[in-house]
N, C-alpha and C positions, 0 to 999 in steps of 0.2 A: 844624593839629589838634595839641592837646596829646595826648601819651602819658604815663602813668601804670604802674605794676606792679599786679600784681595783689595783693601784702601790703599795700601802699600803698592801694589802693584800699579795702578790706577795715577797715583802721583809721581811713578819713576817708568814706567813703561817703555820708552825709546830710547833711554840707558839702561835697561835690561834685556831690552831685545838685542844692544847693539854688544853687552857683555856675555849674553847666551850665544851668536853667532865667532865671536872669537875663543870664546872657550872651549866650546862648545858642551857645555854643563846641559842639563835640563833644569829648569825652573818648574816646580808646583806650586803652583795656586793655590790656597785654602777659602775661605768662607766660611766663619766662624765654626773656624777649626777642621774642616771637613776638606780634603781635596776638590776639585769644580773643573782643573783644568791643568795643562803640560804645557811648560812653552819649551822648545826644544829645538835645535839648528836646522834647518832643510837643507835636505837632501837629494839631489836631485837626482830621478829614475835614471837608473842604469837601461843603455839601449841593449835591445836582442839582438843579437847578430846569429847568423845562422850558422856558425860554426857551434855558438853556447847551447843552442837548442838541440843540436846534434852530438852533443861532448860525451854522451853515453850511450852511442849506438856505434855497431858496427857497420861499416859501409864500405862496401867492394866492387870493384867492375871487374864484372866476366865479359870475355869478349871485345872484339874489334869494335869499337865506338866511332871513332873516325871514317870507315868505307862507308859510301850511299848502299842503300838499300835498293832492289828493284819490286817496288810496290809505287805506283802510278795514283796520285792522292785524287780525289772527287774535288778537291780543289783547284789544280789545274785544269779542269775539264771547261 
């Protein structure tokens, strides 16, 4: 990881944002001498799909799934 100063950073700022997103390096920030801050590429959230939340379970169907049931629901009433 490259480090950077923070008046440094300050004077070059949108050619290092535009150098960390092709690189995709991480930039630290210092502050006389000390870390302060990471600038680093985004990344954008991976969606859930319901297959990934289920990828370590076991899942079975027992039985006829397809036939109607005869049970008369309080909803058609």
């Amino acid at each position: 990881m490259t480090t950077i100063q923070a008046s440094e950073f300050k004077a070059k700022c949108l050619a290092l944002m535009d150098h960390v997103a092709a690189s995709g390096e991480t930039l630290i920030i210092t502050k006389n001498g000390k870390p302060v801050a990471e600038l680093r590429p985004y990344k954008a959230p991976r969606a859930k799909s319901f297959i990934g939340l289920t990828s370590n379970m076991l899942i079975s169907i027992s039985g006829d799934i397809m036939s109607p049931i005869d049970v008369e629901w309080d909803a058609l009433k």
